[in-house]
N, C-alpha and C positions, 0 to 999 in steps of 0.2 A: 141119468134121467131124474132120480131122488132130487139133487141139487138142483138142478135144471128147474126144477115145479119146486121147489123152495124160494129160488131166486136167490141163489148163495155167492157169494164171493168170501175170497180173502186168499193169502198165499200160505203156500204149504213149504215146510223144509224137508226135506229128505237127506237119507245117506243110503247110497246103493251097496252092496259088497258086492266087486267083479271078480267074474273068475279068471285063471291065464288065459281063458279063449278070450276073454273080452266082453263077455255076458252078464247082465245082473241077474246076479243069485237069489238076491235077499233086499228089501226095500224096508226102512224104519224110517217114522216118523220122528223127527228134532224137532220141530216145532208143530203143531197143528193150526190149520187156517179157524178152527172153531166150528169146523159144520165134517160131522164123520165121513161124510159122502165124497165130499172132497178131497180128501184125506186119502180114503181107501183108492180113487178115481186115480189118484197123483199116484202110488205105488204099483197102481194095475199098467199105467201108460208107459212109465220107466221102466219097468222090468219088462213089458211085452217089446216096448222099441228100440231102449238104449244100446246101441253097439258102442267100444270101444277098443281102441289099440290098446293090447295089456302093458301094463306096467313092465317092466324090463330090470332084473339083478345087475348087480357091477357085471356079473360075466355074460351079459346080454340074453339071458332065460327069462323067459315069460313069466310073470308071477300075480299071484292075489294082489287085487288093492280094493281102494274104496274113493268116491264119488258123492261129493254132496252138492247142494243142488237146490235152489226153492222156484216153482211153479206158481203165479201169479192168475187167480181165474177170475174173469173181467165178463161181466155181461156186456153188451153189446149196450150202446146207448138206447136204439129202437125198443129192444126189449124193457131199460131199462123206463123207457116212457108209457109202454106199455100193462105196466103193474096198475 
């Protein structure tokens, strides 16, 4: 909502750290879009919805890995005529 009533754009980098279930553990920011909001928005989104098939050992065991990843946040033309 912050960004949203700022009228923020930019992309955001991330790296997730998954677990052997498949789940992001852990969300950091690599690059930041420049506006915190988005930043923090981009780590809350990835970690509450990212699922993944885990990583897999030579002897086919589930394992820790990691996920990087950049989110692009675009207003909407209407909106952005709307300013």
């Amino acid at each position: 909502a912050e960004a949203h009533a700022q009228r923020a754009q930019g992309s955001t980098r991330y790296r997730l750290q998954v677990s052997e279930a498949g789940r992001a553990e852990t969300c950091d920011i690599e690059r930041s879009s420049g506006n915190a909001a988005l930043d923090q928005a981009t780590c809350q989104v990835m970690t509450s919805r990212s699922r993944f098939h885990p990583a897999l050992d030579a002897a086919g065991r589930p394992g820790a890995s990691s996920f990087t990843g950049t989110i692009r946040w675009i207003l909407p033309e209407w909106l952005k005529r709307a300013a």
